[in-house]
C-alpha positions in Angstrom: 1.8 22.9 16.8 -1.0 25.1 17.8 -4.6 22.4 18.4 -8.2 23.2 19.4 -11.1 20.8 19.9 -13.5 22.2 18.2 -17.3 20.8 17.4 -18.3 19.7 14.0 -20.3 22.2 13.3 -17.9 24.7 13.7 -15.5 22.3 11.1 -15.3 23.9 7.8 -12.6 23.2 4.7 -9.3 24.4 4.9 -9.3 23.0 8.5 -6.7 20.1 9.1 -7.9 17.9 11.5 -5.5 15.9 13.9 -8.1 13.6 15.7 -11.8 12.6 15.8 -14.0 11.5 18.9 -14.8 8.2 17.2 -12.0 5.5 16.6 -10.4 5.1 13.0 -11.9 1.7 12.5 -15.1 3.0 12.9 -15.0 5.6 10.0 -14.1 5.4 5.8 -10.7 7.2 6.8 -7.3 5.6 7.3 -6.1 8.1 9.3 -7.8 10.9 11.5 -4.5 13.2 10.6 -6.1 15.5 7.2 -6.8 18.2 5.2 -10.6 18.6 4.8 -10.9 19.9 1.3 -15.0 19.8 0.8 -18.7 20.1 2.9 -19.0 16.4 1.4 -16.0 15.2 3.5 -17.6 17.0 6.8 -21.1 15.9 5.9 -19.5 12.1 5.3 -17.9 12.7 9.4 -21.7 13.6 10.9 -23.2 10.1 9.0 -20.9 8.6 11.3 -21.4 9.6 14.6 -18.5 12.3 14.8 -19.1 15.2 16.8 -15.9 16.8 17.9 -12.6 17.3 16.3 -9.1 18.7 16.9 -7.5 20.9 14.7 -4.1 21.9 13.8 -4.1 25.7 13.0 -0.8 25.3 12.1 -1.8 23.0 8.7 -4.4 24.6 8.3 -7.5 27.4 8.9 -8.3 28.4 12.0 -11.6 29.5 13.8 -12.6 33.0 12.3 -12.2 35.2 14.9 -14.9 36.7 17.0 -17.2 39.7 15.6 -15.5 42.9 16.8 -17.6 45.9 18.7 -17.0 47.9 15.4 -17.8 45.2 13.2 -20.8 44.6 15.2 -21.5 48.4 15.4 -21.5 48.8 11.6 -23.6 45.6 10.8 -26.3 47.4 12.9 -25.8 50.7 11.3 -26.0 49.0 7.9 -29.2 47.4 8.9 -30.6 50.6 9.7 -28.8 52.7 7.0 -28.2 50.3 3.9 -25.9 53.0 2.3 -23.4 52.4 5.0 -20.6 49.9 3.5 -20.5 46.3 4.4 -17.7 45.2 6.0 -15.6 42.4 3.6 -16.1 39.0 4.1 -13.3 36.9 6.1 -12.0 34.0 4.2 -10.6 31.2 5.4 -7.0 30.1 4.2 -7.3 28.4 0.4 -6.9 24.7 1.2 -3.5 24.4 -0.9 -2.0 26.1 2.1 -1.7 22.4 3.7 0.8 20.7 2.9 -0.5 17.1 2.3 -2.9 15.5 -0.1 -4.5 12.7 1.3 -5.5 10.9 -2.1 -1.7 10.9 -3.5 -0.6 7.0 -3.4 2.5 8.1 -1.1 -0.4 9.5 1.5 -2.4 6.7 1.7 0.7 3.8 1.4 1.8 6.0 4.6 -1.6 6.3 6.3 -2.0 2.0 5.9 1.3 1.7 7.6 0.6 3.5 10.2 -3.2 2.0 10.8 -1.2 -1.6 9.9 0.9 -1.1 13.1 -1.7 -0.1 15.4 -3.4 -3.6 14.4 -0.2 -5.3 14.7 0.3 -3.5 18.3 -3.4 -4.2 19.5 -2.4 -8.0 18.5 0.8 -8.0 20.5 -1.6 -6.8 23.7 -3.9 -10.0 22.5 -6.7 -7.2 21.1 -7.8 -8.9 18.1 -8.7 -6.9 14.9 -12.4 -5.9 14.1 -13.1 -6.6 10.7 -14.5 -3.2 10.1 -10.9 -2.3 11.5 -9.3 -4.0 8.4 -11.9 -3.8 5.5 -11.0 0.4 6.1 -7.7 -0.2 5.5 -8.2 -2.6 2.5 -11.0 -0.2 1.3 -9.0 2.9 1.2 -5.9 1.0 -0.4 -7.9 -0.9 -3.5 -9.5 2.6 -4.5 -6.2 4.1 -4.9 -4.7 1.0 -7.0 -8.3 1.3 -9.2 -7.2 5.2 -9.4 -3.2 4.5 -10.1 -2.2 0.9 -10.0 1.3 1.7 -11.0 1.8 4.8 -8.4 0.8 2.0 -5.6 3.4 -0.5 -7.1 6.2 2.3 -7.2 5.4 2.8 -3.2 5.9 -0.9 -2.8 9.1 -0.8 -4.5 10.5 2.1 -3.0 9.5 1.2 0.5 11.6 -2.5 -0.3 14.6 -0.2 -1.2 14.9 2.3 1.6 13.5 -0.1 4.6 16.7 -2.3 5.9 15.1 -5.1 7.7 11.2 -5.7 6.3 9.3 -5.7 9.6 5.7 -7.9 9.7 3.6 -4.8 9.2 5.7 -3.6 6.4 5.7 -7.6 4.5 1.7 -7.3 5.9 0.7 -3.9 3.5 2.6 -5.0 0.7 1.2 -8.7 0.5 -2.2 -6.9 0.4 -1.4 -4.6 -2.0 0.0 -7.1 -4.3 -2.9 -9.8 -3.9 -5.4 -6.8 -4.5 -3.2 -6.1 -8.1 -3.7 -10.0 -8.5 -7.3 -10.3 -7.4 -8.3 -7.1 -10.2 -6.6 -9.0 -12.9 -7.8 -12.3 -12.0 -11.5 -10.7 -12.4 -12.9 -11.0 -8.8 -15.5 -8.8 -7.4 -15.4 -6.4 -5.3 -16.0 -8.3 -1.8 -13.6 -11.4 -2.9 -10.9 -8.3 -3.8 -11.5 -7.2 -0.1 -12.0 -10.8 1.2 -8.3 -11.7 -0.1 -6.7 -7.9 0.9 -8.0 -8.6 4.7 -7.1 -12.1 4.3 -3.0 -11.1 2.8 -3.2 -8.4 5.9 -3.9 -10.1 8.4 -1.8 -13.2 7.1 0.9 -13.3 9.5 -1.2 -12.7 12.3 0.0 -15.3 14.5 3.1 -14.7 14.7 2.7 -12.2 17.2 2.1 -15.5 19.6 5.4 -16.7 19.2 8.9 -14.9 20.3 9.8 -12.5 18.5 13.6 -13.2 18.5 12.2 -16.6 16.5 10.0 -14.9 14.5 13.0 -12.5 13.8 15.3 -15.2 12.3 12.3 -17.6 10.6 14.2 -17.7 7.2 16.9 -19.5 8.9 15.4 -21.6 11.6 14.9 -25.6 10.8 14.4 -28.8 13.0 11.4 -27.8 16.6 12.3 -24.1 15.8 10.6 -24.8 12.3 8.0 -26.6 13.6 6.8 -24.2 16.0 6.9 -21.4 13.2 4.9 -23.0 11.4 2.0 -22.9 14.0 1.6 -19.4 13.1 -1.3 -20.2 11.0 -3.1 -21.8 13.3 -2.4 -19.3 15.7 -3.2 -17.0 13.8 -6.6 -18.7 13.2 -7.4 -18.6 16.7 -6.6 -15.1 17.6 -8.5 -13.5 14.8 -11.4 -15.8 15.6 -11.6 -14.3 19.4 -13.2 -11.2 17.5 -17.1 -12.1 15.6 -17.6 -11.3 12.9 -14.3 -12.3 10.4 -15.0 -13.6 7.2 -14.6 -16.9 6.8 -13.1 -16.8 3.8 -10.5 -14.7 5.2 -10.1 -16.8 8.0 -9.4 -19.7 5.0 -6.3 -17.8 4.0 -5.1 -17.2 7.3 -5.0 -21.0 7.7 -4.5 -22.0 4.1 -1.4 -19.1 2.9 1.4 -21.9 3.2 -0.6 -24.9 1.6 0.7 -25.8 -1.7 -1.3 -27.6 -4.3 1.1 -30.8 -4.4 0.0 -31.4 -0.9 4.2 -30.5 0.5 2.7 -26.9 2.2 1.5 -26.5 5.6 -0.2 -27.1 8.4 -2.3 -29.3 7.0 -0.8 -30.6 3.7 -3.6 -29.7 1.6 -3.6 -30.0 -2.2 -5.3 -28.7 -5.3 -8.8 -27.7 -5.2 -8.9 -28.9 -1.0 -6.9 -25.4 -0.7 -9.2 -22.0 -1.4 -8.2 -19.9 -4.2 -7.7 -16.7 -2.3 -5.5 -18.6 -0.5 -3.2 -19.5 -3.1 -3.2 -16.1 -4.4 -1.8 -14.9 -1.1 0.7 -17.6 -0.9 2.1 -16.9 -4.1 2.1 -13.2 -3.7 3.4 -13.9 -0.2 6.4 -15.7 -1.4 7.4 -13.5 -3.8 7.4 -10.6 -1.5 9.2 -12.4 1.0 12.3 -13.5 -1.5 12.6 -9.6 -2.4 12.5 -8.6 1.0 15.6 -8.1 3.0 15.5 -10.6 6.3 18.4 -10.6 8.5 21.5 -11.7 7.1 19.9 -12.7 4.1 19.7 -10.0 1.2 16.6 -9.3 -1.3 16.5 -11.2 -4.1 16.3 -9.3 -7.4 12.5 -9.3 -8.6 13.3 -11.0 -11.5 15.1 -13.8 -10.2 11.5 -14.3 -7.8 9.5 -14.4 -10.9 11.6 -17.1 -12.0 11.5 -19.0 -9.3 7.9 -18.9 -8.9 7.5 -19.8 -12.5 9.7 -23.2 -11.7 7.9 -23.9 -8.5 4.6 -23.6 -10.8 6.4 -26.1 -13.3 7.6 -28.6 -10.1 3.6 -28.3 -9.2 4.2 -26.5 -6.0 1.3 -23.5 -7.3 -1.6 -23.5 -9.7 0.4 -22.3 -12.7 -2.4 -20.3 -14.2 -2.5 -18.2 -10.8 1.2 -17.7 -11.1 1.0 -16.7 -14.7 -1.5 -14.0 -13.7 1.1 -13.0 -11.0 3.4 -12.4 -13.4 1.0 -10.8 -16.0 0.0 -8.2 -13.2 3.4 -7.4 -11.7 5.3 -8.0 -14.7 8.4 -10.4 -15.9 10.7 -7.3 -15.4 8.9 -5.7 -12.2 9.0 -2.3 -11.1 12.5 -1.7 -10.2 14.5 -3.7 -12.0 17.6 -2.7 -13.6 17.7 -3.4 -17.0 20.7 -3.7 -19.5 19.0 -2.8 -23.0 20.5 -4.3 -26.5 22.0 -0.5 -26.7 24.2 -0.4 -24.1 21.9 1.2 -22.0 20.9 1.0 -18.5 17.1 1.5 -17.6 15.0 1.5 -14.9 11.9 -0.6 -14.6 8.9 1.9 -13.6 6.0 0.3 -14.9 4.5 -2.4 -16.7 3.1 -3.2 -20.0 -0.1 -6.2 -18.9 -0.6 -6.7 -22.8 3.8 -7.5 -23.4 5.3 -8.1 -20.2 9.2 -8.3 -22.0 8.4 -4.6 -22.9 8.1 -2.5 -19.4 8.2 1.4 -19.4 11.5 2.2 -18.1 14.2 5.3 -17.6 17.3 5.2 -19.4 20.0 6.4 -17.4 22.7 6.0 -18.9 24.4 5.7 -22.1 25.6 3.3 -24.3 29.0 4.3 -22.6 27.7 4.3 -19.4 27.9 7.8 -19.0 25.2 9.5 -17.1 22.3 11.1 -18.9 21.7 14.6 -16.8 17.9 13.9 -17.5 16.7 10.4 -17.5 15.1 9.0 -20.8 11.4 8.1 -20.6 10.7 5.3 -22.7 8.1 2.4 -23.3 9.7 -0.6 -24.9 6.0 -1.6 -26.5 5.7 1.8 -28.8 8.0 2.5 -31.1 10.2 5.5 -30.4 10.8 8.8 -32.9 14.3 7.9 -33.7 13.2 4.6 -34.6 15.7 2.7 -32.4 14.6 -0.5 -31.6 15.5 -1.3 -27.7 15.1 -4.7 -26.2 15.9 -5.9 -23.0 19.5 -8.1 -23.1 19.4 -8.6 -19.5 18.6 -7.8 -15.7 21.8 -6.5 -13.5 22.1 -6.5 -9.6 21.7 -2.9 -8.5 23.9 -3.4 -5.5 27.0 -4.4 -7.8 26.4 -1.8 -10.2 25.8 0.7 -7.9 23.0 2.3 -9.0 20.1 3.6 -6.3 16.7 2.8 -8.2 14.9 4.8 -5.1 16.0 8.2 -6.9 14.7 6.8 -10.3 11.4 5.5 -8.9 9.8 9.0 -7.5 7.8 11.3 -9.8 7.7 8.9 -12.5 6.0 9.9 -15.4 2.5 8.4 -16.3 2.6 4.7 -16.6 0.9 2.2 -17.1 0.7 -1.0 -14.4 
């Protein structure tokens, strides 16, 4: 890797830029590491105080090299004698030379992780967030699910698939993401979408304050082990509230995530309308993506099978039902990634979701009614009626790991979908 600090002035697109002279939190980016594809960009990095950079040549343009005696030399002659040719002018690498694009959903899922750890280290060395810190990273994420909902669900779903052991950063980003899908279709505005992505973020917080071997093992723990678990809220609470200027609403679902509306949550044993409604939208979302999250010993549950359950907690009174309902109308009864068996004999994979007839996802068929493999996977959406006129239903959901079937390799480059 070949770097230069270089001053903004001298920044200019094509350039890919490794680090700024002002911190992350402080600017609209998620990450200092990118391409810089326009003069708007550049201009956008001088509003906020930056005035030196570092560049990777290697990614990118470099400086244009110094004018040369000769170059110099026939610049003057040309200013003297116009007939004498110009020189051509030097162009800087086109920008497709790089080879990232920052607004793709896989860039900026990756770009939140990474600014999700550094939070999660500062808290570890008791360095609270700053809001601004987290309303970037919640920012940057809900533009990209208003631009591709279903290319941000996909990253979700791949991430749960390839990841062994779901680490708190990791169970962090996608709570957010998945309360910002719920939030959209639940008709919030803008702040309360950001209000409830920094709350679902930041959610966990407190468990930094406890050991981590407990914190580890959390689905398994009962009896004073349980107990002091369950302080994380409160914890949490406290640590978040060392730094001014959090939103108290956020600080509501830090406190409030594990409340549930027949009073049996905690810390507080709150019920109904005592318990704020971003709140319970992060606790449903936060269950769900903790039962199809691997933890320990214990395996992911198919997402299906956490739909259901969440639907029966929702009939025992546990959550608002309407609120799960518009879980399940934004993530779908058949999520993305689920292994489908289709009326045909098929097999199809779930990669994205119909809002309007959730039993009728987008999927890829991949294999046939023999279970042979097709060599290119069928595209199909269940809700529009296909050329051949066969009808295709779902008959019912099958456990990946006993059929054998990696949905990872079905789930990139998906075609358009909707979500």
């Amino acid at each position: 890797m070949t770097t230069k600090r270089i001053a903004i002035e001298q920044l200019t697109p094509g350039m890919f830029i490794i680090e700024m002279d002002v911190p992350w939190y402080r600017t609209p980016f998620l990450s200092h590491k990118r391409l810089i594809k326009d003069l708007e960009t550049i201009q956008l990095m001088k509003q906020h105080g930056i005035k030196m950079v570092t560049i990777d040549t290697s990614k990118g343009s470099d400086l244009p090299p110094a004018p040369s005696t000769n170059i110099q030399h026939v610049a003057d002659q040309h200013a003297t004698n116009p007939d004498v040719p110009t020189p051509p002018e030097q162009k800087a690498p086109h920008a497709s030379a790089a080879k990232s694009d920052d607004h793709s959903a896989t860039m900026i899922y990756a770009q939140a992780q990474e600014a999700v750890e550094r939070i999660f280290d500062d808290l570890e060395q008791g360095i609270p967030p700053s809001s601004e810190a987290a309303k970037v990273i919640v920012s940057n994420v809900l533009k990209q699910i208003l631009s591709d909902r279903a290319a941000m669900v996909t990253q979700v779903a791949i991430h749960k698939i390839t990841q062994f052991d779901r680490s708190l950063t990791a169970h962090a980003l996608d709570t957010c993401i998945l309360s910002l899908i719920v939030a959209i279709e639940s008709g919030l505005d803008q702040s309360m979408q950001e209000q409830v992505g920094m709350g679902a973020l930041l959610h966990d917080a407190g468990y930094v304050r406890l050991p981590r071997n407990l914190v580890r093992k959390r689905e398994e723990c009962s009896g004073q082990d349980k107990t002091l678990l369950e302080q994380h809220c409160k914890l949490g609470v406290a640590l978040l509230s060392e730094h001014p200027g959090m939103h108290e609403d956020v600080l509501r679902i830090v406190r409030e995530h594990h409340e549930r509306v027949d009073g049996s949550g905690f810390p507080a044993g709150l019920c109904n309308d005592h318990i704020s409604r971003l709140a319970q939208i992060v606790g449903i979302v936060d269950v769900y993506d903790s039962m199809v999250s691997r933890r320990g010993t214990r395996p992911a549950m198919i997402p299906h099978d956490a739909v259901r359950q969440l639907f029966l907690a929702a009939e025992r009174g546990q959550f608002t039902k309407s609120l799960v309902e518009l879980m399940i109308r934004s993530i779908g009864v058949y999520p993305v990634g689920s292994l489908l068996q289709l009326n045909t004999g098929e097999q199809a994979v779930v990669v994205g979701v119909n809002p309007q007839q959730r039993l009728k996802p987008l999927v890829k068929i991949t294999t046939d009614p023999h279970g042979g493999s097709y060599a290119t996977p069928i595209e199909v959406d269940l809700a529009v009626p296909s050329r051949d006129h066969t009808v295709r239903t779902v008959l019912r959901v099958l456990d990946p790991a006993q059929e054998r079937v990696n949905i990872g390799i079905h789930l990139d480059q998906t075609f358009p979908r909707a979500a």
